[in-house]
N, C-alpha and C positions, 0 to 999 in steps of 0.2 A: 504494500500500500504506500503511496508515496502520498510526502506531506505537503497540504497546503502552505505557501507560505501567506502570513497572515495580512500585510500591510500591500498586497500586489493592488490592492482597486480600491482601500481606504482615503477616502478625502470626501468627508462630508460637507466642506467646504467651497469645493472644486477648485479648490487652488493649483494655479499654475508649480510652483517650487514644489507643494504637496507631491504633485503627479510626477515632476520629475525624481524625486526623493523616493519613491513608488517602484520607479525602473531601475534605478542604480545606484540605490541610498545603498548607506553599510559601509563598512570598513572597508572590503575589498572588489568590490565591483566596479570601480571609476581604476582603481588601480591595475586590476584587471585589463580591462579596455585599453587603458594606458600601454603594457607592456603587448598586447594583440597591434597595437598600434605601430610600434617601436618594432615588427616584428619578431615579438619574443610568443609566438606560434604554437609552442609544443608544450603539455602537460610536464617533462621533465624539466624542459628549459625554465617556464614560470614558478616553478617549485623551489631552483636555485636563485633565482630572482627575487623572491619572496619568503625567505625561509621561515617566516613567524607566522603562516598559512598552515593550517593541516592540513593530509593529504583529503579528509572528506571533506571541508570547506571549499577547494577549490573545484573537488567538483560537482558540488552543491553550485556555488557559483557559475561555473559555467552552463550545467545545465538550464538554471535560471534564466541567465543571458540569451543561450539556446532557446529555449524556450519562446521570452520576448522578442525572438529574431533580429539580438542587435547583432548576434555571431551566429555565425553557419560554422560548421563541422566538415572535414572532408577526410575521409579514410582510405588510404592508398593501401590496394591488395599488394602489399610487400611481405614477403618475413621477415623479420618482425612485422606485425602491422605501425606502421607508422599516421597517425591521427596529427592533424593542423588544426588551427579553428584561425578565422578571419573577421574581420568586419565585416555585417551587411552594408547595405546604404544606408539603411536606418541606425546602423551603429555609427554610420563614419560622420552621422550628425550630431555626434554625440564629443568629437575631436577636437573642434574650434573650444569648446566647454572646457575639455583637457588642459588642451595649450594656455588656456587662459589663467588655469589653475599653477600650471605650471611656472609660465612667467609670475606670477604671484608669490611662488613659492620660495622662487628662484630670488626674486628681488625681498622679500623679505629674511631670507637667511644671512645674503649679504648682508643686508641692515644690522642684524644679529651679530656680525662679526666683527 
């Protein structure tokens, strides 16, 4: 049985931030994206990326993602199987948001030092 996640359609509000906080709130989902972005592609690669992720969070997470089709999945018949995941188009609207968090992050740690 898989779990509902609770907060995917809450905003009784109809808040715009609401909705967005809805598809990619959480600790790890923007950073996620982030690293899919950066072509960091592969379940092992984001793992070294990310080492404070469990291995079932991230892939809670990305099914999540998967699910809301901001990421597609692609599994090349190899041996090993080898699995990528990608941006959709709907996710790659999701990047300007990144970059923006980024540059933010970026000039504020400067400031820090």
């Amino acid at each position: 049985m898989e779990a509902k996640r609770k907060n995917k359609d809450f905003n009784p509000n109809n808040c715009p931030v609401t909705h967005f906080y809805n598809k990619v709130g959480g600790k790890w989902k923007t950073v996620i994206l982030y690293a899919i972005g950066k072509n960091v592609n592969r379940f092992g690669m984001m793992q070294k990326s990310m080492p404070m992720i469990s291995k079932q969070m991230l892939v809670n997470q990305l099914r999540e993602l998967e699910e809301d089709q901001i990421i597609g999945r692609t599994i090349y018949a190899e041996i090993p199987p080898r699995v990528e995941y990608h941006l959709t188009e709907y996710g790659e609207s999701f990047m300007l948001i990144l970059y923006n968090i980024q540059d933010w992050g970026l000039k504020d740690m400067a400031a820090k030092n």
